[in-house]
C-alpha positions as CSV (number, residue, x, y, z in Angstrom):
1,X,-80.7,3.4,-130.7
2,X,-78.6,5.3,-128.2
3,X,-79.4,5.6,-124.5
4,X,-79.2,9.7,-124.8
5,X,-82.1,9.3,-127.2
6,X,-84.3,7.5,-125.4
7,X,-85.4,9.7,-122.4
8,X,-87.2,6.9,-120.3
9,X,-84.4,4.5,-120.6
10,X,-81.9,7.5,-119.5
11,X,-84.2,8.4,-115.8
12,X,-83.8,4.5,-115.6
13,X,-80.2,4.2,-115.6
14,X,-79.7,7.3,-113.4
15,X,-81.5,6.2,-110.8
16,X,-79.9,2.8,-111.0
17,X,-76.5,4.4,-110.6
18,X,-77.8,6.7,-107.9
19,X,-79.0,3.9,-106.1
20,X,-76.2,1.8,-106.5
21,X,-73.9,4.8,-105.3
22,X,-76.4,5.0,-102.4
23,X,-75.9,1.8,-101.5
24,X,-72.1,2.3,-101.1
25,X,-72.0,4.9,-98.9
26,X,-74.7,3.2,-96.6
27,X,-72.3,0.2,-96.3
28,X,-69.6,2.8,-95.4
29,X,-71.0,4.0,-93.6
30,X,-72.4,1.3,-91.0
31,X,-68.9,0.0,-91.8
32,X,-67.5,3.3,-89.9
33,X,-70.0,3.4,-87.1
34,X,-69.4,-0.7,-86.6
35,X,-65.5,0.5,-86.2
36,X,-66.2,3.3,-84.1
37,X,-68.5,1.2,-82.0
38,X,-65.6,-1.2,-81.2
39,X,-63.0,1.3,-80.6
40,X,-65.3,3.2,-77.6
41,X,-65.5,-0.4,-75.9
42,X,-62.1,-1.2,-76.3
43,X,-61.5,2.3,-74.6
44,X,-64.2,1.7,-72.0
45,X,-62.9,-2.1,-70.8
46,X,-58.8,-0.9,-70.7
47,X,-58.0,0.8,-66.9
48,X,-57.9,4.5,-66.7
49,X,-54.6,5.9,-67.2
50,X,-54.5,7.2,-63.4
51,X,-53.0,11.2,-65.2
52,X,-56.2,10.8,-66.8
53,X,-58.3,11.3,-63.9
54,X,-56.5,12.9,-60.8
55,X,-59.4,14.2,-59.4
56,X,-60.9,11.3,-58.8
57,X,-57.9,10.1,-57.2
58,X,-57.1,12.9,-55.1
59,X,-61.2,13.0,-53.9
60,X,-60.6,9.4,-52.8
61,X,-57.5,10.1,-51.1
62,X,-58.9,13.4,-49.0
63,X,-61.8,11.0,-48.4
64,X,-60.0,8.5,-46.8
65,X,-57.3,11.0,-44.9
66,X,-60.9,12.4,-43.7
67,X,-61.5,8.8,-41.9
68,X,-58.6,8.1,-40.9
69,X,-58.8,11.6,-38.4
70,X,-61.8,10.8,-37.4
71,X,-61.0,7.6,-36.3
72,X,-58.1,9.3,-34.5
73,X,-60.0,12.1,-33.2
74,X,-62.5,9.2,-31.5
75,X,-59.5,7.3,-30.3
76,X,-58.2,10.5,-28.3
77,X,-61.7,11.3,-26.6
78,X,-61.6,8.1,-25.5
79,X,-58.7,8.2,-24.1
80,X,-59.1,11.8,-22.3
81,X,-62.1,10.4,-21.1
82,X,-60.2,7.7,-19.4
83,X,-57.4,10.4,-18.5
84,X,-60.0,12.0,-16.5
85,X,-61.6,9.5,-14.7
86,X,-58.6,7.9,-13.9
87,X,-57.3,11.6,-12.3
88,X,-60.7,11.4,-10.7
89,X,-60.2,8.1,-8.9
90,X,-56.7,9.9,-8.1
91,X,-58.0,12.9,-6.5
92,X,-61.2,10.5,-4.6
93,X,-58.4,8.4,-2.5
94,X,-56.0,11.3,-2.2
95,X,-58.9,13.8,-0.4
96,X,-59.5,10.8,1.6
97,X,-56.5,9.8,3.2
98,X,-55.5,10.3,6.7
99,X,-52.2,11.4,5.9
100,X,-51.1,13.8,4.2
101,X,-49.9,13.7,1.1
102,X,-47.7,16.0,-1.3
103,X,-46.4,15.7,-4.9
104,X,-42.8,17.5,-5.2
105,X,-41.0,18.4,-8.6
106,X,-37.0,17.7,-8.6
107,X,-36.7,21.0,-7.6
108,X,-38.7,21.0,-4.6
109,X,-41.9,22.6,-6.1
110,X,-45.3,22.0,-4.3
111,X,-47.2,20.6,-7.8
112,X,-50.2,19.3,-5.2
113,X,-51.1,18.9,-1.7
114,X,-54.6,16.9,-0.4
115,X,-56.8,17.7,2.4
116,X,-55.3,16.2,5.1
117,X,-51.3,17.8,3.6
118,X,-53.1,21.0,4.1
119,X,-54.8,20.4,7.9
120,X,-51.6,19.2,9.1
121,X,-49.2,21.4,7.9
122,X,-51.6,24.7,8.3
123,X,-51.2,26.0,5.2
124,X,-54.8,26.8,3.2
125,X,-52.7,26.4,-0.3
126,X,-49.1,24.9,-0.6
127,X,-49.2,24.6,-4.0
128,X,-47.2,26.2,-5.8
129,X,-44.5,26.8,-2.9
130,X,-41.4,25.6,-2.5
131,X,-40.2,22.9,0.1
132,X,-38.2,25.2,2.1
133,X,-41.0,27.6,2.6
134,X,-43.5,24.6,4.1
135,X,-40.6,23.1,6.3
136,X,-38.8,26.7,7.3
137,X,-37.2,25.9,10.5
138,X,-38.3,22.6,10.9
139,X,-36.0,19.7,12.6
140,X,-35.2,16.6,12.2
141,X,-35.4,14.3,15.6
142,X,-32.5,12.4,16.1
143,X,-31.0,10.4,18.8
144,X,-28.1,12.1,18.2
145,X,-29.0,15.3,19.3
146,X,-28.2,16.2,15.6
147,X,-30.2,19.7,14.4
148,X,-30.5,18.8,10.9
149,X,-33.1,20.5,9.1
150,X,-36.0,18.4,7.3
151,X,-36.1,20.8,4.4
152,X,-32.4,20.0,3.9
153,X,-33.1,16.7,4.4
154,X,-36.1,16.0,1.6
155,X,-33.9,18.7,-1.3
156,X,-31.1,16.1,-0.1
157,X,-33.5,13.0,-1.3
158,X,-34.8,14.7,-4.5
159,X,-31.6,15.9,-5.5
160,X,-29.9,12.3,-5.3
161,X,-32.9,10.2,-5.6
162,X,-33.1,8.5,-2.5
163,X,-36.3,8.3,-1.2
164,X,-36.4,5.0,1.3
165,X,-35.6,6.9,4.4
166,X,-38.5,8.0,7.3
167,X,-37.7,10.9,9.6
168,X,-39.2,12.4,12.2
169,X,-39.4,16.2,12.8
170,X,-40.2,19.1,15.2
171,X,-42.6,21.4,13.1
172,X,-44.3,24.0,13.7
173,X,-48.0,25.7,11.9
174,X,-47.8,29.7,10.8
175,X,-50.5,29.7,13.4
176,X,-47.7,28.7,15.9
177,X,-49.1,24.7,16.8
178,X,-46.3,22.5,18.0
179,X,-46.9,19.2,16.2
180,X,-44.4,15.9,15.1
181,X,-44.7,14.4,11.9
182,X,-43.2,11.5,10.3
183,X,-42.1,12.1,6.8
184,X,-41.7,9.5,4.3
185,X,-40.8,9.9,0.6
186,X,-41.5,8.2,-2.5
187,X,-40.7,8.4,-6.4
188,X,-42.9,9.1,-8.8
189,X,-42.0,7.7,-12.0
190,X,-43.2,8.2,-15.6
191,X,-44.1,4.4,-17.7
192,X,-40.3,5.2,-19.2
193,X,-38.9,5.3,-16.2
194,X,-37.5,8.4,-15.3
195,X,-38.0,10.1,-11.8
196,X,-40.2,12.9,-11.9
197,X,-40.2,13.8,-8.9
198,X,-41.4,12.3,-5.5
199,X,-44.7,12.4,-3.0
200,X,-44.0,13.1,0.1
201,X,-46.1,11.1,2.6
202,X,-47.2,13.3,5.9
203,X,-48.0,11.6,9.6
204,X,-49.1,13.5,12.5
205,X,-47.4,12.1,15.4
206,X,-47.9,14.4,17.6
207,X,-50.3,12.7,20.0
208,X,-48.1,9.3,19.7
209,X,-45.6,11.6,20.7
210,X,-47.1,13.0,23.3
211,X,-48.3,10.1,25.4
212,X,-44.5,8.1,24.6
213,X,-43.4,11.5,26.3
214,X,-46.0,10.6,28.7
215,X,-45.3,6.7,29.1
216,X,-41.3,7.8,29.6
217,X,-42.2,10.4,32.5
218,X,-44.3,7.8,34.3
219,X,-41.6,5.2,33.8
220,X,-39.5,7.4,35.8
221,X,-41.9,8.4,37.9
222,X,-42.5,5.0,38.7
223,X,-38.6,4.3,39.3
224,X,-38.9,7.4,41.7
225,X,-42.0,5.9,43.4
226,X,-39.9,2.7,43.8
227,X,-37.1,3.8,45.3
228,X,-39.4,6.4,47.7
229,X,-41.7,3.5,48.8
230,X,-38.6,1.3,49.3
231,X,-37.2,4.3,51.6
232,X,-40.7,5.1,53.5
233,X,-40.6,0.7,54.0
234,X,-37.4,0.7,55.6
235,X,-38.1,4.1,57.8
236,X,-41.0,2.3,59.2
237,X,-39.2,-1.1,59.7
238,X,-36.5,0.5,61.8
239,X,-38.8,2.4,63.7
240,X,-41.0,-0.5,64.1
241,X,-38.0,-2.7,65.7
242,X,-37.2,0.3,67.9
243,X,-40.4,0.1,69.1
244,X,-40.6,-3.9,69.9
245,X,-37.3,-3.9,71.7
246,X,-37.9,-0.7,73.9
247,X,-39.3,-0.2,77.4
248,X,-39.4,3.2,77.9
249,X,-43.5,4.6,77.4
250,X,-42.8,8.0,75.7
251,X,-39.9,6.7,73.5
252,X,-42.9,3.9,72.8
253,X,-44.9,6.9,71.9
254,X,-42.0,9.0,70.0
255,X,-41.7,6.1,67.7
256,X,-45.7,5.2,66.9
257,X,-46.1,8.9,66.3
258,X,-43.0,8.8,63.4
259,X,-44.5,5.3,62.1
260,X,-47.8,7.1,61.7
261,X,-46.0,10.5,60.1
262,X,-44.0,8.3,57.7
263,X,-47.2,5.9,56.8
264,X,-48.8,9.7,56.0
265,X,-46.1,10.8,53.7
266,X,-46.2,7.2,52.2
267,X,-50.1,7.6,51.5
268,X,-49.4,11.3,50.2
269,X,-46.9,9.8,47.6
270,X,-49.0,6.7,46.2
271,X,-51.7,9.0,45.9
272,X,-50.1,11.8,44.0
273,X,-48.9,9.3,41.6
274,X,-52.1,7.0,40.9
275,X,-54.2,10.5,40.8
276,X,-52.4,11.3,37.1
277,X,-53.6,8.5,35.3
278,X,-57.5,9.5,37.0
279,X,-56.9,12.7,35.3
280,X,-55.4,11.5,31.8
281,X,-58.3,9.4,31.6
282,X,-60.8,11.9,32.6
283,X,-59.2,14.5,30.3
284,X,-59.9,12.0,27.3
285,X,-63.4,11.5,28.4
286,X,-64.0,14.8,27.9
């Protein structure tokens, strides 16, 4: 009996073969997915290919490029901060100082001038001016007699870098004060070592000055008072033996009367010369 004749027996094998066909494809199919599964984590545990992902790459780069400025942007505040306060230190000591003090390109420019710079050289700003303005017709003091100039004198140090010397000078204020002052300059150096230009260190000596003037007039004064008191002496000696060898009354008299002038004129002189010391001393008090 054939298959095709029996209707029963031919549902039965066609289901048998779809089934069987079924099963095929299923175990194709989880062979395929089992194969694909193990080619995404071989993909997934080899490195990147870095031209695969250059934005990532680049994001990491711009982040750290991003640090890195920051990090140099906090290293320069820090350092202007301690810029500043180390200029503030500066400018405390400088406006303090007694003497004057100013800071002088190679050329002779006034870069900065402190309180006292100002006070003793009368000027209300010398910034910005040049040497030979401040110093005009200033002159150098010399034994000499020389009449050097100081403003020749300090261009002469800044243009050949010699800066040991101290001078005095004759100066004189735009408001027309006579006054001495003892220069002194020094380099100024940047941490290479190369001259920048000097600072220029200001005394006042004018009221040294003034009582060494002093000191020398009473030392000859006191050489004149010598040789005066030394005369007056002798006068009155000689008139004194005159006296104790003569007999004669109004020659007697003559001679007490000249010993009593002379003693006078001797009193007149000491006096006159202890009475300026009284006054120097009486013109500080006040």
């Amino acid at each position: 009996m054939k298959l095709s004749a029996h209707p029963i027996a031919l549902g039965v094998a066609l289901t048998l073969l779809a089934s069987v066909f079924a099963c095929v494809v299923a175990v194709l199919l989880i062979r395929r997915m089992r194969r694909a599964l193990t080619e995404d984590e071989f993909f997934t545990d080899t490195p990147p290919d870095p031209e695969q992902f250059p934005l990532h790459a680049y994001h990491a780069v711009i982040q750290e490029l991003k640090q890195q400025k920051h990090e140099l942007l906090s290293a320069q505040q820090v350092e202007r901060r301690r810029a500043k306060t180390s200029e503030n230190v500066s400018a405390a000591v400088l406006s303090n100082l007694s003497s004057g003090v100013l800071f002088l390109t190679l050329n002779g420019l006034v870069r900065k001038a402190n309180t006292a710079a100002r006070n003793i050289l009368g000027f209300a700003s010398p910034a910005g001016m040049n040497i030979a303005q401040i110093f005009r017709d200033a002159s150098l003091i010399s034994a000499s007699g020389s009449q050097e100039k100081l403003a020749a004198k300090v261009q002469a140090s800044l243009r050949e870098q010699v800066f040991s010397q101290t001078v005095e000078s004759q100066y004189v204020t735009p408001a027309g004060e006579q006054r001495v002052l003892e220069v002194t300059m020094t380099p100024v150096s940047a941490p290479s070592g190369e001259v920048l230009g000097a600072a220029c260190l200001i005394n006042d000596k004018t009221e040294m000055a003034l009582i060494r003037r002093q000191q020398e007039l009473r030392g000859e004064m006191s050489a004149e008072m010598a040789l005066a008191l030394r005369n007056s002496l002798a006068t009155i000696s000689g008139y004194a033996q005159q006296l104790a060898a003569s007999r004669d009354p109004e020659l007697a008299r003559q001679l007490a009367a000249d010993i009593v002038s002379e003693a006078a004129q001797l009193d007149h002189t000491i006096g006159g010369f202890l009475a300026g010391p009284r006054a120097a001393k009486a013109a500080a008090g006040a």
